[in-house]
N, C-alpha and C positions, 0 to 999 in steps of 0.2 A: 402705716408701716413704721417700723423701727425697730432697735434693738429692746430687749429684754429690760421693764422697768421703764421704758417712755410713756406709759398712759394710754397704750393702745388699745385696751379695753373698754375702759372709761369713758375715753372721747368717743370712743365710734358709737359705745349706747347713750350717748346723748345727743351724737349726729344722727343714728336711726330713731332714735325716740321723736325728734324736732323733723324728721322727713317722714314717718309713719311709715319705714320701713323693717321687714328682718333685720339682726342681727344675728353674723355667726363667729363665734371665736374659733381662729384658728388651731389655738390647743386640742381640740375636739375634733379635729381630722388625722393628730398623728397618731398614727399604729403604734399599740403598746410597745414594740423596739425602740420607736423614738424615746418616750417616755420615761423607758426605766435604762435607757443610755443616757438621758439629761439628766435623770435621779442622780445617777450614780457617776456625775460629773467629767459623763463624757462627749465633748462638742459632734455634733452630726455632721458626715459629710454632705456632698449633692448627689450621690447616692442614695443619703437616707431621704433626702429634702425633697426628690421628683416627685414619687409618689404621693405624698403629702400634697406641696402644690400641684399636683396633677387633681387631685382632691375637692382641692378647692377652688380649682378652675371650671368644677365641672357645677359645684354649687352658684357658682356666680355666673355661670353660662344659665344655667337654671333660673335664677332671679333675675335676668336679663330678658328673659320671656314672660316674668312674671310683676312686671313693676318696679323692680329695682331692689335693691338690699346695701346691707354695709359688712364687710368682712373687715376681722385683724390679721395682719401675717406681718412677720417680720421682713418679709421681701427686702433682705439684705442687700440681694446682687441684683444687676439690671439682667439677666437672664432670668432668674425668678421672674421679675418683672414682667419681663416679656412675652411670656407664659402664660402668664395671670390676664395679658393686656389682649390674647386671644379667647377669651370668653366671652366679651363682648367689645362693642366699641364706644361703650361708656364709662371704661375703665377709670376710675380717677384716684390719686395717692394724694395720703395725707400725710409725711413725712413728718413723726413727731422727731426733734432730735435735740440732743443738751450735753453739758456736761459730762464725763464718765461720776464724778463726787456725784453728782444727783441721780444717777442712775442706780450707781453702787446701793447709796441711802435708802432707795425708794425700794431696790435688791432685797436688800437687809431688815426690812421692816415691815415684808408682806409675809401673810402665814397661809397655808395652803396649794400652794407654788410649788411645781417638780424642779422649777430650774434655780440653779443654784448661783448663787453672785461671783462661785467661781467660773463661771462660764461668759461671764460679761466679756472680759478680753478677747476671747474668740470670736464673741457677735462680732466686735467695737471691729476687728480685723479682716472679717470680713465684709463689712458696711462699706457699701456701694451709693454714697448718697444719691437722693432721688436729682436728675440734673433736668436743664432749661428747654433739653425738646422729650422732656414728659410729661405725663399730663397729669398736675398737681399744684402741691405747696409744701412749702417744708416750713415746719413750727417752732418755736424753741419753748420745750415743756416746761422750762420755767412761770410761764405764765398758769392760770389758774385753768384746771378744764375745762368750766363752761366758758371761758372765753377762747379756747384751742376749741372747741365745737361752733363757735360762731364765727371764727376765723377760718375755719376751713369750710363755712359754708359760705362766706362771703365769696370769698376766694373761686370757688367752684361757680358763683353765680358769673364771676368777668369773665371767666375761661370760655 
């Protein structure tokens, strides 16, 4: 989990890769309304958001009966969250989170991407950090990904 620009793609295909699970990118579940409303540099409500995490509660309810998987979602707000945490009861978060400069940079420098770096502000305001009775770790994406991939699997191994 994180805002837009934390590495949440990267990390989890290398958490799924080292645990021999699916990977699914959350991008890939919003309906083209999301889409070309982030294109066109407009923040989604939790209107648009249900569906979507309704989406991908329902893939992770899915690989919950099938061995496990790794999903990204921004799961900004601890409602998202909680959402998410009824698919199954192995839900676990990996809170990437960092500076807004490095998130910007990282914005600004990816090619292929609907969302726009003018949209970071509204992640950054609605970030709900991940807190002490959920079940996770939070990261600071400064560090390199393969070691945000071994740190959150440490991490998951004490919990």
């Amino acid at each position: 989990m994180g805002v837009s620009g934390s590495g949440k793609t990267t990390v989890a295909a290398l958490i799924a890769e080292r645990l021999g699970v699916p990977l699914a990118e959350a991008d890939e579940f919003h309906p083209p309304a999301n889409i070309a409303k982030m294109s066109a540099g407009t923040p989604l409500t939790d209107d648009d958001r249900w569906p979507w995490l309704d989406a991908i509660t329902a893939w992770m309810a899915e690989r919950g009966h099938q061995g496990g998987g790794v999903v990204t979602c921004s799961a900004l707000k601890r409602t998202y969250r909680d959402l998410l945490r009824q698919a199954t009861d192995d839900v676990w978060f990996v809170h990437l989170d960092g500076p807004r400069e490095v998130l910007a940079d990282r914005m600004s420098h990816r090619s292929g991407h609907f969302m726009p770096t003018s949209l970071l502000d509204s992640q950054l305001a609605d970030l709900e950090p991940l807190t002490d009775d959920e079940r996770g770790v939070r990261l600071d994406i400064r560090s390199a990904p393969d070691e945000l991939a071994g740190a959150a699997l440490a991490a998951e191994e004490r919990s």
